[in-house]
C-alpha positions as CSV (number, residue, x, y, z in Angstrom):
1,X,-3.9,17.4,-10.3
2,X,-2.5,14.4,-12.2
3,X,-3.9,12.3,-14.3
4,X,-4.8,8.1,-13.6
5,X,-3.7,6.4,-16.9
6,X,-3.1,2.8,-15.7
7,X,-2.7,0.5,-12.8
8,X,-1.4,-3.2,-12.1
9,X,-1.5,-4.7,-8.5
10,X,-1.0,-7.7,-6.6
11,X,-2.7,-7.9,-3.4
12,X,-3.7,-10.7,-0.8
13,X,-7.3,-9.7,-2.0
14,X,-6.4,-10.6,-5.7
15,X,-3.8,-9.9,-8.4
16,X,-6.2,-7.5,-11.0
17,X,-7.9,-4.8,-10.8
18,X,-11.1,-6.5,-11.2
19,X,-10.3,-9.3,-9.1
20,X,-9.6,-7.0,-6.0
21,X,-12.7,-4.6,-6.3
22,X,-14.8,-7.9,-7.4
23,X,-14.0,-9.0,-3.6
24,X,-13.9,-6.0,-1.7
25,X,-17.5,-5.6,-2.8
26,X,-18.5,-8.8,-2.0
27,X,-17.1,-7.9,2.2
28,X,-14.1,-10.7,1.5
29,X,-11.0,-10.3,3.6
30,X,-7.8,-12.3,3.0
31,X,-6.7,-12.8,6.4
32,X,-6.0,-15.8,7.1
33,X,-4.7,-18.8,9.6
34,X,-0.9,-20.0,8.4
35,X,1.7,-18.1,9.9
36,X,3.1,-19.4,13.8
37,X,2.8,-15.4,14.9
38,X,-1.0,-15.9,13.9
39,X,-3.3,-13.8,11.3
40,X,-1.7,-12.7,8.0
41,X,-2.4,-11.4,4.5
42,X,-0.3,-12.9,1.7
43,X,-0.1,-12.6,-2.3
44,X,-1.0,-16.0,-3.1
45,X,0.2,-16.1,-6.6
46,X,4.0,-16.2,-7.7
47,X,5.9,-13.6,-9.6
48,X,6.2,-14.1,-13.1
49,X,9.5,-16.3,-14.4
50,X,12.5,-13.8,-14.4
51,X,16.1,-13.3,-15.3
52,X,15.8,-11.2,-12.0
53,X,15.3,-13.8,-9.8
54,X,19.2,-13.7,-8.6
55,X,18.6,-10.2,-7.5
56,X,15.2,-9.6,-6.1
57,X,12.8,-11.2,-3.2
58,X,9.5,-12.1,-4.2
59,X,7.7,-8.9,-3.7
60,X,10.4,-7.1,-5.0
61,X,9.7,-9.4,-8.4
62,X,6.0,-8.4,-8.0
63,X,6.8,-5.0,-7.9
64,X,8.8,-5.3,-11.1
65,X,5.9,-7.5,-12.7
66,X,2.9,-4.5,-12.1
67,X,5.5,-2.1,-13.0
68,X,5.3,-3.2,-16.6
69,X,1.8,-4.2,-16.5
70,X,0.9,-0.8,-15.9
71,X,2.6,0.8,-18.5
72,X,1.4,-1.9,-21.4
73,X,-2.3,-1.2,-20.2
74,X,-2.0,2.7,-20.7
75,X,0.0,1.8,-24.0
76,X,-2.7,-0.7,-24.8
77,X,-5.7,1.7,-24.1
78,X,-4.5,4.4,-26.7
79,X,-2.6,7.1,-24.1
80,X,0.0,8.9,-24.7
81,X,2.8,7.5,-22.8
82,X,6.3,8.9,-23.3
83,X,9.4,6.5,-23.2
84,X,12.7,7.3,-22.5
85,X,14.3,10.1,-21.1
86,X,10.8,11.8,-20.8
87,X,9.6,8.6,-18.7
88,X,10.1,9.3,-14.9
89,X,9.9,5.7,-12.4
90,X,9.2,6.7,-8.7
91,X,9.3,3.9,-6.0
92,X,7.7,3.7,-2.8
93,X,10.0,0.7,-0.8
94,X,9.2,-0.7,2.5
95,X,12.0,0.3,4.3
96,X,15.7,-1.4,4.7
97,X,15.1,-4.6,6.9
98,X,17.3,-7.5,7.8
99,X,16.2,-10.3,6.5
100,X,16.1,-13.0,9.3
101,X,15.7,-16.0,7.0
102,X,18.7,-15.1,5.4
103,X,20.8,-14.2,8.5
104,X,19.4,-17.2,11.1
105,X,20.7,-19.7,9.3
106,X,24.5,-17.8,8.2
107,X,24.9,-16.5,11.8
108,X,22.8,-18.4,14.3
109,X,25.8,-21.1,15.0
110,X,29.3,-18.1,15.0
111,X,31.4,-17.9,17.3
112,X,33.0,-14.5,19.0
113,X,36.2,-15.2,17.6
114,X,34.5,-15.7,14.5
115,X,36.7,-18.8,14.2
116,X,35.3,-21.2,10.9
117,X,33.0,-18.4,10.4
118,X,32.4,-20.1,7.0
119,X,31.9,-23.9,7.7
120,X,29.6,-22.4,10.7
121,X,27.4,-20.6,8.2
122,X,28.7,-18.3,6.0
123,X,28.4,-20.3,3.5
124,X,24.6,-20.4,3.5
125,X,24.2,-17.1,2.6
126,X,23.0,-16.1,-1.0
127,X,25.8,-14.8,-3.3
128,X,23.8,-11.7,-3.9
129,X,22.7,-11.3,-0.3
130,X,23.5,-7.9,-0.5
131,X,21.7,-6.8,-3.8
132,X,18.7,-8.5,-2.1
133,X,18.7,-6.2,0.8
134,X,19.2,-2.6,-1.9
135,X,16.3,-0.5,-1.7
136,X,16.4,0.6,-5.2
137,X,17.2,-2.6,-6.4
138,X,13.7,-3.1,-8.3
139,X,13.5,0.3,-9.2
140,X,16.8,0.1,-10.8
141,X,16.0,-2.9,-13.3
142,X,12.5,-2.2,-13.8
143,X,14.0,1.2,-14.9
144,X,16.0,-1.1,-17.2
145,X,13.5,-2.6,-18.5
146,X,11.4,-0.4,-19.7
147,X,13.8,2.1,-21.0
148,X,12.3,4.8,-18.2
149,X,15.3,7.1,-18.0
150,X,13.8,10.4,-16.6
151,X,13.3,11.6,-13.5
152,X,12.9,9.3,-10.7
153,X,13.5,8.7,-7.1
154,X,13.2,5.8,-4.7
155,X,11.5,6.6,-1.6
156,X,11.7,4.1,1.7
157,X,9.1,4.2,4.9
158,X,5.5,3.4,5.5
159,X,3.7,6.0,3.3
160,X,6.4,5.5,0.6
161,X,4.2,5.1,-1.8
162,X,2.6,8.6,-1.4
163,X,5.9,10.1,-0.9
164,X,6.7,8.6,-4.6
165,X,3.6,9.6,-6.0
166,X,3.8,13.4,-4.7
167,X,7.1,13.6,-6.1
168,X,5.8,12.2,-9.5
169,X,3.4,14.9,-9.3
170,X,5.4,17.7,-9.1
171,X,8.2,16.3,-12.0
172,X,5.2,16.5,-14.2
173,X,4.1,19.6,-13.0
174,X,7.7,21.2,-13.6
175,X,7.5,19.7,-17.1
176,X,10.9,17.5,-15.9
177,X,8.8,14.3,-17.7
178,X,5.7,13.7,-19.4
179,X,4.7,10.6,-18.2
180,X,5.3,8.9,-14.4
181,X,5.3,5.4,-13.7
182,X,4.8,5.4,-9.8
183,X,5.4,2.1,-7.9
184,X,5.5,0.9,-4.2
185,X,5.6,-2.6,-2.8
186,X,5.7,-3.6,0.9
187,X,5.7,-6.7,3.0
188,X,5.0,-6.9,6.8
189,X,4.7,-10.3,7.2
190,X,8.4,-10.9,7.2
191,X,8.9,-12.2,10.6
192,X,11.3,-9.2,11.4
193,X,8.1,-6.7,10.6
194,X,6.3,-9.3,12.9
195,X,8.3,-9.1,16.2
196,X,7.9,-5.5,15.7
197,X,4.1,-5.1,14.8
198,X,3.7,-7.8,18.3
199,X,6.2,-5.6,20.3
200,X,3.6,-2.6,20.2
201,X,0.4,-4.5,20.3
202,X,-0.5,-3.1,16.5
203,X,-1.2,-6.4,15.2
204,X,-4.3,-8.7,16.2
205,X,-4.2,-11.6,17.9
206,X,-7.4,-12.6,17.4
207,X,-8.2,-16.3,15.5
208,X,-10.1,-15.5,12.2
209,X,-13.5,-16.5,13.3
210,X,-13.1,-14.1,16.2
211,X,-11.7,-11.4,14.2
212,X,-13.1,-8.0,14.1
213,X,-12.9,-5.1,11.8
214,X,-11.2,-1.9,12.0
215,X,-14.1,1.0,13.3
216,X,-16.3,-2.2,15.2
217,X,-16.6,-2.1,18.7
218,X,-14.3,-5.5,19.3
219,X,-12.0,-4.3,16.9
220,X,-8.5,-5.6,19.0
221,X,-5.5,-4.8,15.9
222,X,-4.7,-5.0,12.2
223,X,-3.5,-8.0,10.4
224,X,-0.5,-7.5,8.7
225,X,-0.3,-7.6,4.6
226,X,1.8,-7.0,1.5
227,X,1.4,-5.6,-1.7
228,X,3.1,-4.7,-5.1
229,X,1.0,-1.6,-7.2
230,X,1.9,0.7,-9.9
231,X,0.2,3.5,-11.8
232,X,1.1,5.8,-15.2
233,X,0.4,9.4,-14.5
234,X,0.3,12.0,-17.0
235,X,-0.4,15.6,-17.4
236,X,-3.7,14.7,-19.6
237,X,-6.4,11.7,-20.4
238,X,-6.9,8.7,-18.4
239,X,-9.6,8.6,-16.0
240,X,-9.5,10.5,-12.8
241,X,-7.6,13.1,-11.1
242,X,-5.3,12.0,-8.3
243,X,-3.4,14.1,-5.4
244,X,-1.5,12.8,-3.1
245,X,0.2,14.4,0.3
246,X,2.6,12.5,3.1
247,X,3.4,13.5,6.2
248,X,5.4,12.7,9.7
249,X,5.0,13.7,13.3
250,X,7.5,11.6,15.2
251,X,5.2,9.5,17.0
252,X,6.5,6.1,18.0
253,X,3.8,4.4,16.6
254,X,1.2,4.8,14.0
255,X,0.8,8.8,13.0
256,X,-1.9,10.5,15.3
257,X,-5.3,11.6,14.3
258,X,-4.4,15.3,14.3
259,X,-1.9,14.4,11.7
260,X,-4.6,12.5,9.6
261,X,-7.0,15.5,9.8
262,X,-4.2,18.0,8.1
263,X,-5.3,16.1,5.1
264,X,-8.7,17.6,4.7
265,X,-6.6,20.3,2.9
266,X,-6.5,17.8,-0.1
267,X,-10.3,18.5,-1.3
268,X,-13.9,17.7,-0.7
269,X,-14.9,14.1,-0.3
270,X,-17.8,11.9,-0.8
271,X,-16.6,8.8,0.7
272,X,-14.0,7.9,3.3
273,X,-11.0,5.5,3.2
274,X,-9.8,5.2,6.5
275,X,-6.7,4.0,7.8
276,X,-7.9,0.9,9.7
277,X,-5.6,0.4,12.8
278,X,-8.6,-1.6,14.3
279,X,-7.6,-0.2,17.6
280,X,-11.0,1.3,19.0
281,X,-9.2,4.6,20.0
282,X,-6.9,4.5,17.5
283,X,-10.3,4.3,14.9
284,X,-12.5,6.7,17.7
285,X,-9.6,9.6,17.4
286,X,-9.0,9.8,12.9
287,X,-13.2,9.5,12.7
288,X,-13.1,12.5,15.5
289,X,-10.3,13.9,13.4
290,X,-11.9,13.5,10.1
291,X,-15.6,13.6,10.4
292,X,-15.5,17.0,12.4
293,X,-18.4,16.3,14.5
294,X,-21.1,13.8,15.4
295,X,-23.4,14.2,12.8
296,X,-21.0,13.6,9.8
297,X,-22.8,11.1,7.9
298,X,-20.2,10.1,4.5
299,X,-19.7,6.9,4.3
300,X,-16.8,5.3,5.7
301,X,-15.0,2.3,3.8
302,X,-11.6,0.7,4.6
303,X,-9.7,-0.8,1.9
304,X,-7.1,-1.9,4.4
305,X,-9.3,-4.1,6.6
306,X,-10.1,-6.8,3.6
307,X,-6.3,-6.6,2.3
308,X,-4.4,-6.1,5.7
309,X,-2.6,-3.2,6.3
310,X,0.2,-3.0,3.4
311,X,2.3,-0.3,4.5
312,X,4.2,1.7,1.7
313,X,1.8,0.4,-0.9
314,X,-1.0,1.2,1.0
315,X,-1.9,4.7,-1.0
316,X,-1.3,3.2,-4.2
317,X,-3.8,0.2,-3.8
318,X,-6.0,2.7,-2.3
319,X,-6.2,5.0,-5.1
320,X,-7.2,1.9,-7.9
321,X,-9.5,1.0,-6.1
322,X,-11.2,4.3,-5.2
323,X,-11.7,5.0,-8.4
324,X,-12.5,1.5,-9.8
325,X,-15.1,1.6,-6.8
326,X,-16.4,5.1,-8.1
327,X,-16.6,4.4,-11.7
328,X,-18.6,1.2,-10.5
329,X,-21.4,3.6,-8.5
330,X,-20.8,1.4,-5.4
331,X,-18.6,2.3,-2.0
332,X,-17.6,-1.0,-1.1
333,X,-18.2,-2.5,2.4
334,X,-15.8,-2.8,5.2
335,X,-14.7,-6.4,5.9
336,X,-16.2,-8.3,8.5
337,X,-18.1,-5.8,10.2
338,X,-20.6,-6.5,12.5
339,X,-21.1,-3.8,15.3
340,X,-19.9,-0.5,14.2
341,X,-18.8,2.0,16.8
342,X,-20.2,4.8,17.1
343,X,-19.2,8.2,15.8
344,X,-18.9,10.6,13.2
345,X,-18.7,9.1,9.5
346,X,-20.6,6.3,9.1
347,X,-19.0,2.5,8.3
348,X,-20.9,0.4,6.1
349,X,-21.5,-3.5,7.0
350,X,-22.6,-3.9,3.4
351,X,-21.9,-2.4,0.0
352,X,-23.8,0.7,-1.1
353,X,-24.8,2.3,-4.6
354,X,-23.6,5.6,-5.5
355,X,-23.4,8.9,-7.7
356,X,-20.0,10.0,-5.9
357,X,-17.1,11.2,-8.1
358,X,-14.8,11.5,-5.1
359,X,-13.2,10.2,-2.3
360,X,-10.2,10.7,0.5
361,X,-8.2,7.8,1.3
362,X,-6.0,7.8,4.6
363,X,-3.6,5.5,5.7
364,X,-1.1,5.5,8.7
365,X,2.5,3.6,9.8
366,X,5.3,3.7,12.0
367,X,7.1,5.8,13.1
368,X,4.4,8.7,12.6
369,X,3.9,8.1,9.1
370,X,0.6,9.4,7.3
371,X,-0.7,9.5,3.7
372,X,-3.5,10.8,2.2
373,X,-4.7,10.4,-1.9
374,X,-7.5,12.2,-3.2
375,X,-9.4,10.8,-6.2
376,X,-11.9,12.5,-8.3
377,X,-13.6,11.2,-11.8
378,X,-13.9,13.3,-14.5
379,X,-17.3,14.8,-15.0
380,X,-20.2,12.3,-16.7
């Protein structure tokens, strides 16, 4: 398995480590009212000033702010952290998306005959529209600056961030690196990702005093989040032991339950993580899936319902916590619970003390996306 050194995250939930676990504990969820196609999850707090500003969105800064967080922490705590060519970077990316608040305004007035395309538009766009819109494009300066020049990859889709984190994994295995900074950011509150969350019913449209929780009996959708996380992996120290697995079953919607349950393979857990769709069969089918039967008693948590669902940086953000969670003794509540449906696994309304040392998170995305990350402490 490989080894947690380090993490750095920004989430609607919070922008440290502390921060995020301080709140999940507490049953806090960042949904909230301020978005015309109703509930979202946003990172409150700007990027950091940067030269990189021409060239990167604002999650795609945030991404290339936690990237170098990360890897000063596990400097900072004594690891052993390679540099250079022996210092892989592997990115999980949302996915390629047009960006409508760039294109409305540049196209919304052309003609067919394209005639004074310019005055009509054109003009409007951003010089660097293009870099904007690469999916590597934070991958490729972060790389830059901090001098990681080993083996890496940039990996786009829902469960990118597991997809980047299994490939990490087996550089480091194969002795290809010694060190991996893994890193995934997603958005899906761009209103292109919100026509298309609406279009298939996956999002809520509840108002936030009437929203449920994912596994409650009124739970009626997911609110839609966004995220930047990184973590340094290495072959030895840290923390805890992380493994990681993706998968894809061509469904036109989230991945199916029978696709979650393949993930079992991954090790014995203590605690849950689920996926959090906050459709009741949706939540019904992966307990089924997961719990194996009726009288499955672990207790079931879910990350994704206090943060919103987060897409490719779903595993990552999933993972620090976990462990933070662990290393705490506490398995933190799920957000706004109040009638749990029944079922195998059992969610908690409020947060419960511990002696686990490990856990299995789940997450799912379109088009029949799955991810699964298994932590585990190091004996006391």
């Amino acid at each position: 398995m490989t080894r947690l050194l380090s993490a750095a995250l920004r989430t609607p939930l919070g922008v440290t480590v502390d921060e995020v676990v301080r709140r999940l504990c507490a049953g806090e969820r960042a949904a909230r009212h301020h978005h015309p196609a109703g509930l979202v999850a946003t990172v409150a707090a700007p990027p950091r000033a940067s030269k990189h500003r021409k060239f990167l969105r604002r999650m795609g800064l945030h991404a290339v702010d936690v990237a170098a967080e990360a890897l000063a922490a596990a400097r900072a705590a004594g690891e052993t952290v390679a540099a250079g060519d022996r210092l892989g970077l592997f990115f999980g990316f949302g996915g390629l998306r047009a960006h409508w608040d760039d294109f409305m305004p540049a196209l919304g007035a052309q003609r067919d005959d394209a005639a004074g395309a310019w005055e009509r538009g054109l003009k409007l766009l951003h010089p660097f529209w293009m870099l904007h819109h690469l999916s590597n494009a934070a991958h490729a300066l972060a790389a830059i600056d901090l001098d990681a020049r080993g083996e890496g990859v940039t990996f786009g889709g829902g469960n990118a961030g597991a997809q980047a984190l299994v490939a990490a994994a087996a550089a480091l295995d194969d002795g290809a690196i010694d060190t991996a900074l893994v890193v995934a950011t997603d958005s899906l509150v761009e209103p292109e990702t919100l026509v298309a969350l609406a279009a298939r019913g996956a999002a809520t449209r509840a108002p936030l005093e009437a929203l449920a929780a994912p596994y409650d009996v009124d739970a009626s959708g997911f609110v839609p989040g966004e995220a930047a996380a990184a973590i340094v992996v290495g072959r030895t120290g840290g923390i805890a032991h992380l493994a990681a697995a993706c998968a894809a079953d061509g469904s036109t919607g989230e991945a199916a339950a029978a696709t979650l349950a393949s993930f079992a393979r991954l090790g014995e857990a203590e605690i849950v993580d689920g996926a959090a769709l906050g459709r009741p069969d949706a939540d019904a089918a992966e307990r089924a899936a997961l719990g194996g039967g009726g009288d499955d008693a672990r207790p079931l948590c879910a990350t994704l319902a206090a943060t919103g669902q987060i897409g490719a940086a779903a595993s990552l953000v999933q993972a620090i916590v976990l462990v933070e969670a662990l290393r705490r003794g506490v398995v933190p509540p799920i957000a706004g619970l109040r009638r749990p449906a029944p079922g195998p696994l059992r969610p908690l309304a409020v947060a419960r003390p511990t002696s686990a040392r490990n856990a299995l998170a789940i997450s799912a995305a379109a088009p029949g996306l799955a991810a699964a990350l298994h932590v585990s402490l190091e004996p006391p």
